[in-house]
Every structure is written in structure tokens, then in C-alpha cells.
C-alpha positions in Angstrom: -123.7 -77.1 51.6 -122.9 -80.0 49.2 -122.4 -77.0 46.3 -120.1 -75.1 48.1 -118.0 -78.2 49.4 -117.8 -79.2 45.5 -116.7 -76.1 44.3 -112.9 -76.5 45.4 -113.0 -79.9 44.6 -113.7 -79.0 41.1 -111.2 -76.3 41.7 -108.3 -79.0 42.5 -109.4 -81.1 39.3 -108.9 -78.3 37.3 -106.0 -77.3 38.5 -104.2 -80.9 37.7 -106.8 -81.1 34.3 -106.7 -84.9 34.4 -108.3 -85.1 30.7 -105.6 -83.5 29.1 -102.8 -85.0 31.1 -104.2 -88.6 30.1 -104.8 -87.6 26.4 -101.2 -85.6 26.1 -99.5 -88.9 27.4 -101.5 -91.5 25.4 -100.3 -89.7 22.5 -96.8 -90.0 23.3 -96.7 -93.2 24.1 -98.8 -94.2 21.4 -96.3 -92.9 19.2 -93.1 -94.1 21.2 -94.7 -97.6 20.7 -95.2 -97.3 17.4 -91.7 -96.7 17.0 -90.7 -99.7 18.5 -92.5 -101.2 15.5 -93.4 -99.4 12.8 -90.0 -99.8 11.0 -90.5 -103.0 10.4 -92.9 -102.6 7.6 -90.2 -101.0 6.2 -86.8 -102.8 6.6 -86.9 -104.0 2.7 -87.2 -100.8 1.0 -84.8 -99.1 3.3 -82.5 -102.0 2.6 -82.7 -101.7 -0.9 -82.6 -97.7 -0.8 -79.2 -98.0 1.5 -77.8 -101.7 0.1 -77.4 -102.6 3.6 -76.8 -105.6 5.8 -79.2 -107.4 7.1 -76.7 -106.5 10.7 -77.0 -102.8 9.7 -81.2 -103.7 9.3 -81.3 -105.1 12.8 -80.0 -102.0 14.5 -82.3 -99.8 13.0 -84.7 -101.9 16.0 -82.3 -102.7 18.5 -80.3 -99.2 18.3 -84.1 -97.6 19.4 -84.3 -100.4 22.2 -81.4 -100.4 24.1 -81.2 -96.7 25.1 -85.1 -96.8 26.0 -84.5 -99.7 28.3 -81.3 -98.7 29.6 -82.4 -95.6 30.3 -85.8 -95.3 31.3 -85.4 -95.4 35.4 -82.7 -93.0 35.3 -84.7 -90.6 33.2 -87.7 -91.3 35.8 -85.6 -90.4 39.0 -84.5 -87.4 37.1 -88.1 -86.4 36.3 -88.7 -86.8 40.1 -85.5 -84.3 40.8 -85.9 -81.6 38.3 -89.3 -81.7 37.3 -91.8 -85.0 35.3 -93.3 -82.4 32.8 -89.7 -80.7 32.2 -88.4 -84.1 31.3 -91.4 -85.0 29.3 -91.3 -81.8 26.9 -87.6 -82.2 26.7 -88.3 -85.7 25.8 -90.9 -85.3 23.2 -88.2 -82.6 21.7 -86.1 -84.8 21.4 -87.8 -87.4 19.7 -89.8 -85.1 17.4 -86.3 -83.7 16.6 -84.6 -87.2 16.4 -87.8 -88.0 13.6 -87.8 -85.3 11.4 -83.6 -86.3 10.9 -84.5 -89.9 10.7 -86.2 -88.8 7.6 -84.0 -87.1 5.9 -81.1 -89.5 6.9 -78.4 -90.6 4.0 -76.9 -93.4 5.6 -77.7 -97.0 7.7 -75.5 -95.6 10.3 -76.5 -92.3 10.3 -80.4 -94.2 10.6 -79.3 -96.2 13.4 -77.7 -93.5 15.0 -80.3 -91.7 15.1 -82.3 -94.2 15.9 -80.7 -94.1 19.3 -81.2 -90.9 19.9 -85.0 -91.5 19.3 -84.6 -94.2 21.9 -83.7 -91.6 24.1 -86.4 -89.2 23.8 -88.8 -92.3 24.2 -87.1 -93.1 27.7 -87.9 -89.6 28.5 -91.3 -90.1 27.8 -92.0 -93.3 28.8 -90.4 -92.5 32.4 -92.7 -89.8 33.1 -95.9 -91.2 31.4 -97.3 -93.1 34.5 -95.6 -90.4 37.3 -97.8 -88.0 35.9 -100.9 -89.7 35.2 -100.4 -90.5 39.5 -100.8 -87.0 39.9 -103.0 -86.1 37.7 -105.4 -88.7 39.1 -104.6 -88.7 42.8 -108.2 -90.9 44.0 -107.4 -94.8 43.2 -110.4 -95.5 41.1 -109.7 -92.7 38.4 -106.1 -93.4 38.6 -107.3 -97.3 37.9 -109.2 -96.2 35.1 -106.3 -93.9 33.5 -104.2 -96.6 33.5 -106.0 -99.0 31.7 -106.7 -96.5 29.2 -102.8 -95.9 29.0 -102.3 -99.6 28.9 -104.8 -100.6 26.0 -102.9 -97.5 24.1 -99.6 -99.0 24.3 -101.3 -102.6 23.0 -102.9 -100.7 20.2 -99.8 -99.3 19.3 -98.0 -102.8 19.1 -100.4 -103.8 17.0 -101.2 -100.9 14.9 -97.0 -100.3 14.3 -96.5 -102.9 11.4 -100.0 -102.3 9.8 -100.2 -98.4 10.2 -96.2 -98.5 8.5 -97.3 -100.7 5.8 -99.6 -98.3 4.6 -97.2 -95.3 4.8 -94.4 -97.3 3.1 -96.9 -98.4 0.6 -98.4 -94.8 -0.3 -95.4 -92.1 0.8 -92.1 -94.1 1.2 -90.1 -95.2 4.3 -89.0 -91.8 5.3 -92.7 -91.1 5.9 -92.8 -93.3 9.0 -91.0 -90.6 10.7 -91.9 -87.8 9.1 -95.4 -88.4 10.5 -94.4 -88.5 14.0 -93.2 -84.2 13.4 -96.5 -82.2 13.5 -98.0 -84.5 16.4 -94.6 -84.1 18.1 -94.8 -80.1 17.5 -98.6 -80.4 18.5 -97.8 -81.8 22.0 -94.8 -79.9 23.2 -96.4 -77.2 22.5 -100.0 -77.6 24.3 -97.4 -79.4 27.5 -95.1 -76.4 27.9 -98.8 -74.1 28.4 -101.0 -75.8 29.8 -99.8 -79.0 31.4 -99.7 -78.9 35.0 -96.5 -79.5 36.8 -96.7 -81.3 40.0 -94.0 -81.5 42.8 -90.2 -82.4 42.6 -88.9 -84.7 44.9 -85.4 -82.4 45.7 -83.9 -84.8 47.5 -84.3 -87.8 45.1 -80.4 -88.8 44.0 -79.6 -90.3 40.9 -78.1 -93.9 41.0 -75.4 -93.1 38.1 -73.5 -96.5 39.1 -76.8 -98.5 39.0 -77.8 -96.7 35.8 -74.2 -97.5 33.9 -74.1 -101.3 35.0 -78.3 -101.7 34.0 -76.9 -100.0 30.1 -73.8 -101.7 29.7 -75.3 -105.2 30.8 -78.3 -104.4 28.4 -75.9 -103.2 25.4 -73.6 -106.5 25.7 -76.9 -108.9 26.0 -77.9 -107.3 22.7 -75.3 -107.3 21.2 -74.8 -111.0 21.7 -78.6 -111.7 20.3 -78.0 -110.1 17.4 -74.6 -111.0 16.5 -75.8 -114.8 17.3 -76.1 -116.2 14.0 -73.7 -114.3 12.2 -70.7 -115.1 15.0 -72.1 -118.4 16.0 -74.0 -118.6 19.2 -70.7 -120.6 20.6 -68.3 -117.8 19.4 -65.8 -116.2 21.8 -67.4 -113.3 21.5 -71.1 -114.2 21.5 -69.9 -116.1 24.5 -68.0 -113.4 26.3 -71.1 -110.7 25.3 -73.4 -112.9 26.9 -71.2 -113.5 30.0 -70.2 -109.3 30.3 -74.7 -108.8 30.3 -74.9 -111.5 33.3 -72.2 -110.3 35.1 -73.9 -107.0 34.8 -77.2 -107.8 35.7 -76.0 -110.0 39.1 -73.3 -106.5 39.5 -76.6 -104.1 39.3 -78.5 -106.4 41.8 -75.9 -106.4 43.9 -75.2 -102.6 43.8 -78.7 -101.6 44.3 -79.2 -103.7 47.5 -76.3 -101.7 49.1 -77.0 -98.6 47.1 -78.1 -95.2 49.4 -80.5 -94.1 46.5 -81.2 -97.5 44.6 -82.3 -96.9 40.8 -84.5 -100.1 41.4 -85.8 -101.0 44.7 -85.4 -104.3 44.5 -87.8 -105.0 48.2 -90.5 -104.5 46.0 -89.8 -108.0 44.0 -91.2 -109.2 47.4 -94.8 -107.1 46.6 -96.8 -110.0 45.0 -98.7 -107.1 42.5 -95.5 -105.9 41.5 -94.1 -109.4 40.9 -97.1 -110.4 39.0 -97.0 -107.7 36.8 -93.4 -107.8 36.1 -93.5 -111.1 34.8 -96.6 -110.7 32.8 -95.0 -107.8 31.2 
């Protein structure tokens, strides 16, 4: 009785192949994470390669940052509307893509150009990453466990960005820091598009495209107004007027999404304790 009860169960497991759901999204945020940090390592030699700023150095960080935070919940109602693993192949396209230009980029603005782009794809990926490990791993303790797996990835990738692009700087050149991302990227579009399971779409979901313009543009001036500090002064007009546009923003997007029909954020959940907690440790 026990055999024949187990046999759809393993059935259903297969069917949402948890294992390969977990290792497809560690490996993109693994390497989305790395992003954030790897270039560090090499900042001097693309520097001296370019003759650039030390402005036109920062953006190569902050270009990749904005877009990924400005972004990400409106790329993860999106992957609710139309589809988590759509979005997540498209993303992973789009940052493999983004990569293999980044290396063969002429220009600091052309890098930090498409440095944003890169930010993009990451959004992408990092918006669907934990929808479809929930799906994949539907029973709370698995789910718990995928999650901490997911989450000692992304701390290994923080760590292992300035070290693991130190080494590649050091042996192959700056450019190879994003060359490296183009076979993996190839690798896991590729096994996602035939064999990752795609769960349901929520059809109704709308997308908050007021919430999601006030969240970029209050992001983008805040930013800006960081990294301009010490070159404007931090009492500037500008630094001043920056830094006023991002709180305005912020206290505009709270405001919206408590009257919003289809909130980006729902902001009741501030209230959750867990969700509280977390958000501040994070």
C-alpha cells in the first residue's frame, strides 16, 4: 500500500525536479553575485587600459546596481504574469549576452553601459530565483533547506567576487571577468529552456508601472548623490537636491503603494515580524 501511495508522489517530484531547479538557480545567482563584485579586482587595470576617471570607475559598480535594485520586483510580478522560467531564460540571455560585450568593450561608457544592461539580466534572475525554488519545493522543510543552500551561495559569491577576479585579472586580463560568465551562461539557458519545469502564471497579477518608476528614479537620484558626494561636495546644490529628489521618491512610492490596486510592494507585510527581521538584517 505504502509502494503504491509513493509512486505518484515520486511522480510529482519529478515532475517539478527540485535538484535541478536548486542547482540551475544557485548557478545564476552565484554568478549575478559575483558581478556585483568581481570588478573590483579589476578597477586599476581597466583604469589604466581606458585612462579613466575614478567617476567613470565608480559606474562600472553602481551602473550594474541601480537597474538590479530598481528593477527587481517589477521583473518578479512580471515573472508571476507571463511565466518565472520565461523570465529567467530571458534573463540569463541577457546577461550572458550583456558579458560576452562587456568583454570586448572599447570605451568606459560603453563598459558602464553595458554594465547596466547586465544589471538588468541580473534583476531578471534574481526576481525569479526564490519564486521558483517555492515551487520547486512546495513541503516547508525542503523549501527551508533550499533556501539556505541558495542563501550560503549568494554569501559565497560576495566573498569569492574580489578573490576569484583577482586571479583572473592576474592570469587572463580584465576582460576575462566577463568572458568567464559566457559558456556557464550558454550552459544554463540551454538545460532551462529543456528541462526546467514551468509552474503556473498568476494571469491576473498587474504590474505596478507607477510604483516601479518612482522605486528607479528615487534609487537613481540617491546614487547619484553618493557617488557624486565628494567630487560636488556633500553640501552642493546638486548633491543636495539629488538627495532630496531619492527621499521624496521613496515617501512618493510608499505612499502610492498603500493606495495602489496592484501594489509592487505590499507594504502590510512590514507589520510580519519574519519579514521585518529579515529585511533589516539584509
Amino acid at each position: 500500500m505504502s509502494a503504491a501511495i509513493d509512486v505518484p508522489h515520486r511522480e510529482q517530484v519529478s515532475a517539478r525536479r527540485p535538484g535541478l531547479v536548486l542547482s540551475l538557480v544557485c548557478i545564476a545567482v552565484f554568478m549575478l553575485m559575483l558581478d556585483s563584485t568581481v570588478v573590483t579586482a579589476a578597477l586599476a587595470d581597466i583604469r589604466a587600459d581606458f585612462g579613466s576617471s575614478l567617476d567613470g570607475l565608480q559606474w562600472a559598480i553602481d551602473a550594474y546596481a541601480i537597474p538590479l535594485a530598481g528593477t527587481l520586483l517589477t521583473f518578479a510580478t512580471l515573472g508571476d504574469r507571463f511565466g518565472r522560467k520565461r523570465v529567467f531564460v530571458i534573463g540569463m540571455a541577457i546577461f550572458t549576452t550583456s558579458s560576452l560585450a562587456l568583454s570586448l568593450s572599447g570605451s568606459v561608457l560603453e563598459l558602464n553601459l553595458l554594465r547596466a544592461v547586465q544589471g538588468v539580466g541580473a534583476a531578471m534572475l534574481f526576481a525569479t530565483a526564490l519564486p521558483l525554488l517555492a515551487v520547486a519545493f512546495p513541503e516547508a522543510g525542503p523549501r527551508a533547506k533550499a533556501i539556505g543552500v541558495y542563501g550560503a551561495v549568494m554569501a559565497a559569491a560576495g566573498v569569492a567576487g574580489p578573490v576569484l577576479g583577482g586571479a583572473l585579472v592576474t592570469e587572463f586580463g580584465w576582460r576575462s571577468i566577463f568572458t568567464v560568465n559566457v559558456p556557464i551562461g550558454v550552459a544554463v539557458a540551454a538545460i532551462a529552456v529543456s528541462r526546467m519545469p514551468e509552474a503556473a502564471r498568476a494571469a491576473g497579477r498587474q504590474i505596478d508601472w507607477i510604483g516601479s518608476m518612482l522605486l528607479i528614479g528615487a534609487l537613481t537620484a540617491g546614487v547619484f548623490a553618493l557617488t557624486r558626494g565628494d567630487a560636488l561636495g556633500w553640501s552642493s546644490v546638486t548633491v543636495v537636491a539629488l538627495a532630496g529628489i531619492s527621499i521624496a521618491g521613496l515617501v512618493m512610492f510608499a505612499w502610492w503603494e498603500i493606495r495602489a490596486p496592484h501594489p509592487l510592494l505590499n507594504l502590510s507585510m512590514v507589520r510580519m515580524p519574519g519579514f521585518a527581521g529579515t529585511a533589516i538584517v539584509s
